[in-house]
MMTF fields as JSON, N, C-alpha, C and O atoms, coordinates in Angstrom:
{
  "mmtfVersion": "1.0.0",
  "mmtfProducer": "UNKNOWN",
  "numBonds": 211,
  "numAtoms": 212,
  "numGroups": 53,
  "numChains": 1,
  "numModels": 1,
  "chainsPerModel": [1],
  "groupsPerChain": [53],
  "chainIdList": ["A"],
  "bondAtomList": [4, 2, 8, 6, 12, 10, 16, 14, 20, 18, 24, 22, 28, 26, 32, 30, 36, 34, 40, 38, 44, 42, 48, 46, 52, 50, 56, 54, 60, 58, 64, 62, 68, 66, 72, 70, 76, 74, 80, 78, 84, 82, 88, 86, 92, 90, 96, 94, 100, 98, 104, 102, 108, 106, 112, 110, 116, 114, 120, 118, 124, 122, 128, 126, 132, 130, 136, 134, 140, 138, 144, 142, 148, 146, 152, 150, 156, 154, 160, 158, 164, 162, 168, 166, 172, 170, 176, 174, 180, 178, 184, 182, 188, 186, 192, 190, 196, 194, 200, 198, 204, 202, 208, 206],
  "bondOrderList": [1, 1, 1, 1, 1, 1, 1, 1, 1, 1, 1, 1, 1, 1, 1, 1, 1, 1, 1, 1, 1, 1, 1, 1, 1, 1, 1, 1, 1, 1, 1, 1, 1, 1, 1, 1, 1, 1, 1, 1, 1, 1, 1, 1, 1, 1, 1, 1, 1, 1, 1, 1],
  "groupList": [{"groupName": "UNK", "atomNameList": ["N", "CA", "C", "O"], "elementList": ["N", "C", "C", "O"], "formalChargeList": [0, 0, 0, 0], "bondAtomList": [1, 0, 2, 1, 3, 2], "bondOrderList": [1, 1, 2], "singleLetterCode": "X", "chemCompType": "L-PEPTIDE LINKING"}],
  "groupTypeList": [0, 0, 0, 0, 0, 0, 0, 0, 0, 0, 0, 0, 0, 0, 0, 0, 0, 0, 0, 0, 0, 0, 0, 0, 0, 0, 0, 0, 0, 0, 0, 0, 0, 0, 0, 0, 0, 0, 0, 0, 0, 0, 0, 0, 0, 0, 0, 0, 0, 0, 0, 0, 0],
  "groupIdList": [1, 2, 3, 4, 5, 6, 7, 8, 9, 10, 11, 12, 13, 14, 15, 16, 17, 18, 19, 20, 21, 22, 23, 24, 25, 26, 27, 28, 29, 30, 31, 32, 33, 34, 35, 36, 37, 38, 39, 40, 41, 42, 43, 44, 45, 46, 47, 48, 49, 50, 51, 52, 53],
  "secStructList": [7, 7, 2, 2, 2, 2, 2, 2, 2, 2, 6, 6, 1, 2, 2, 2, 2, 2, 2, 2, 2, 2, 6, 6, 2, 2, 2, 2, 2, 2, 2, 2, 2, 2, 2, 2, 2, 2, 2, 2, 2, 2, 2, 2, 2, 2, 2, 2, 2, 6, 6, 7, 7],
  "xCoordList": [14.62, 15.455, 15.082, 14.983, 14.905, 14.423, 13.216, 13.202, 12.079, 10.608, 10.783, 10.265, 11.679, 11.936, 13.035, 13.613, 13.259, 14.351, 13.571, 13.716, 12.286, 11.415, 10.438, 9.915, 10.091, 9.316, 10.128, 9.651, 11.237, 12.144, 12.453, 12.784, 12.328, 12.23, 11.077, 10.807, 10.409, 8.308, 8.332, 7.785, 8.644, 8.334, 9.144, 9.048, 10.396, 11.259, 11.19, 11.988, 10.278, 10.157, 8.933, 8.723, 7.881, 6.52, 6.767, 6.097, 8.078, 7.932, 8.89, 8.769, 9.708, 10.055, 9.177, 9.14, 8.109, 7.356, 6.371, 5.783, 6.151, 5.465, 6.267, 5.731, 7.117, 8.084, 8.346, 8.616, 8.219, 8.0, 6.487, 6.262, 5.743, 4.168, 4.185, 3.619, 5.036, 4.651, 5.582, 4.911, 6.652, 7.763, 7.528, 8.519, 6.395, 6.51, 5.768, 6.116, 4.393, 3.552, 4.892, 5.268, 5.419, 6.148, 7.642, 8.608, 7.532, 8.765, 8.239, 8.774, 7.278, 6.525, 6.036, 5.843, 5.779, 5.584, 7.146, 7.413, 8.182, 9.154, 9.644, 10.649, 9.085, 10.364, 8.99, 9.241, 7.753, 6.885, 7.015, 6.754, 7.636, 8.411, 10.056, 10.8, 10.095, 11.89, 11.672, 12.23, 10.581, 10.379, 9.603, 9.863, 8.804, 8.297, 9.253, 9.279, 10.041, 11.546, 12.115, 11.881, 12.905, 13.265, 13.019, 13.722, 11.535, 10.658, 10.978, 11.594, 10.641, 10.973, 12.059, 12.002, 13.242, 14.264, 14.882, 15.826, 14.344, 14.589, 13.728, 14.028, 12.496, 12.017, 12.338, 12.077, 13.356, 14.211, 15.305, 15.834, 15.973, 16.873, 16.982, 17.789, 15.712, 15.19, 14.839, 15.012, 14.294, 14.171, 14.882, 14.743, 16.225, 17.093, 18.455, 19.163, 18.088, 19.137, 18.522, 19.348, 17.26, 16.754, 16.898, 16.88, 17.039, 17.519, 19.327, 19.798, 19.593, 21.111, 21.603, 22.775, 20.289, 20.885, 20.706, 21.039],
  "yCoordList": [-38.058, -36.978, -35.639, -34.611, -35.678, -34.57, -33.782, -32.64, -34.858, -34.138, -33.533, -32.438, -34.254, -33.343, -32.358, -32.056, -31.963, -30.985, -29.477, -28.321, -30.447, -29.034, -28.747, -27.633, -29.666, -28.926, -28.002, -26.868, -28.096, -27.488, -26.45, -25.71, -26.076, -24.769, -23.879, -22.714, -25.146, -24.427, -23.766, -22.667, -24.078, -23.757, -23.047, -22.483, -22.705, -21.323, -20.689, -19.758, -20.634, -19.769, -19.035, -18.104, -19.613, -19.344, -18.373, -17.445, -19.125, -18.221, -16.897, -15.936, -16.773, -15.376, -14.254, -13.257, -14.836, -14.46, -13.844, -12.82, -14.298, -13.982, -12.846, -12.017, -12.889, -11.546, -10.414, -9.26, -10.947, -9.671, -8.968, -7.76, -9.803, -9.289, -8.279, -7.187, -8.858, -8.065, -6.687, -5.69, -6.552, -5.79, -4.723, -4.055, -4.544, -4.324, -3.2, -2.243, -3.023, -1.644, -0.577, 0.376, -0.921, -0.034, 0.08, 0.814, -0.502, -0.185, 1.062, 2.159, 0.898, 1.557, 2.732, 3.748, 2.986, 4.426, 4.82, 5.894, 4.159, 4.892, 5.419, 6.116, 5.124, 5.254, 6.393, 7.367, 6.064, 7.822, 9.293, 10.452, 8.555, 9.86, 10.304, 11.223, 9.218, 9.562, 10.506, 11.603, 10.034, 11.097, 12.343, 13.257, 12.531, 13.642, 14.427, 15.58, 14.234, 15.177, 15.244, 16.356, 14.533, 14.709, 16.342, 17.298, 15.859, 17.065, 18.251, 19.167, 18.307, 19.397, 20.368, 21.508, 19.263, 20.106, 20.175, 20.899, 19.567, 20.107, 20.977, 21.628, 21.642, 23.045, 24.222, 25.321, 23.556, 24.807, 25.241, 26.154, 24.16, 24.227, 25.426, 26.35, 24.997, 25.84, 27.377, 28.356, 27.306, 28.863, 29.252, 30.466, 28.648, 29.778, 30.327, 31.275, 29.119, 28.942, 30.353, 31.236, 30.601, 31.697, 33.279, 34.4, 32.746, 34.08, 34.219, 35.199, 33.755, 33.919, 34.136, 34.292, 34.116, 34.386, 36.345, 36.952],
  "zCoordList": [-11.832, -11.326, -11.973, -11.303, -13.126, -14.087, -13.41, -12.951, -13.499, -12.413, -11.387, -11.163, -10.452, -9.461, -9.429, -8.385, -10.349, -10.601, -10.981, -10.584, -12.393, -12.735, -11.678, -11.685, -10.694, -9.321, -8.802, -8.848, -8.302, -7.799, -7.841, -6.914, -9.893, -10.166, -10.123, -9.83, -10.626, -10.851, -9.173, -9.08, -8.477, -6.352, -6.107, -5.017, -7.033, -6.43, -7.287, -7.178, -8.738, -9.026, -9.076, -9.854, -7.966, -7.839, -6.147, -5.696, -5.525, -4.501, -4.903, -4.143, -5.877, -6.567, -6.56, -5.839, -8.024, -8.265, -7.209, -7.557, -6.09, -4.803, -4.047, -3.311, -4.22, -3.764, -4.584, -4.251, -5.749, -6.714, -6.567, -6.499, -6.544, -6.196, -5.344, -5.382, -4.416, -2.897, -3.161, -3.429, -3.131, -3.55, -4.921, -5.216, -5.691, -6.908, -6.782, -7.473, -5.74, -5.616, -5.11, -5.792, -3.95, -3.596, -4.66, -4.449, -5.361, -6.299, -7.103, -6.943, -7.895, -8.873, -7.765, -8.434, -6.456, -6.001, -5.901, -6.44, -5.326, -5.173, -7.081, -7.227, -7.927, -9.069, -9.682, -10.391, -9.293, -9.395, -8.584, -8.906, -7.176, -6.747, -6.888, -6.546, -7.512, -8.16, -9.066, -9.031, -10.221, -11.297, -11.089, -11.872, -10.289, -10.17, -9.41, -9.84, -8.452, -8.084, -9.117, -9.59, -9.917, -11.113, -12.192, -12.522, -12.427, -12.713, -11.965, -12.509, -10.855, -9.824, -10.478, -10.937, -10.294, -9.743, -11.933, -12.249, -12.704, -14.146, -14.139, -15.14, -13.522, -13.617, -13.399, -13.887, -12.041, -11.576, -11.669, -11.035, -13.027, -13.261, -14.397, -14.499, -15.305, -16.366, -16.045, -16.77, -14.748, -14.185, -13.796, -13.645, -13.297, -12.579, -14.416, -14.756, -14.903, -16.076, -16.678, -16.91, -16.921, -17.474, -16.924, -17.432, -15.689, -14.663, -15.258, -15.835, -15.129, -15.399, -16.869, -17.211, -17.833, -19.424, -19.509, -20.527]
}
């Protein structure tokens, strides 16, 4: 019962892992254009903050 318990996991956690694969380029572009807006808009935060001192 045990063996087929750790197949069970070893095969759902190999098809996880297969979805993270796939899922993981576009994670890592969306969270490089999260931060570079980020950037953006703390530049312009800094320039307008400077306009207003």
């Amino acid at each position: 019962m045990e063996k087929k318990s750790n197949k069970s996991l070893k095969e759902r956690l190999a098809v996880a892992n297969q979805k993270i694969d796939v899922q993981l380029p576009d994670l890592w572009l969306q969270a490089e254009q999260n931060l570079e807006k980020l950037e953006e808009d703390y530049h312009k935060n800094q320039i307008n903050k400077g306009i207003r001192d």
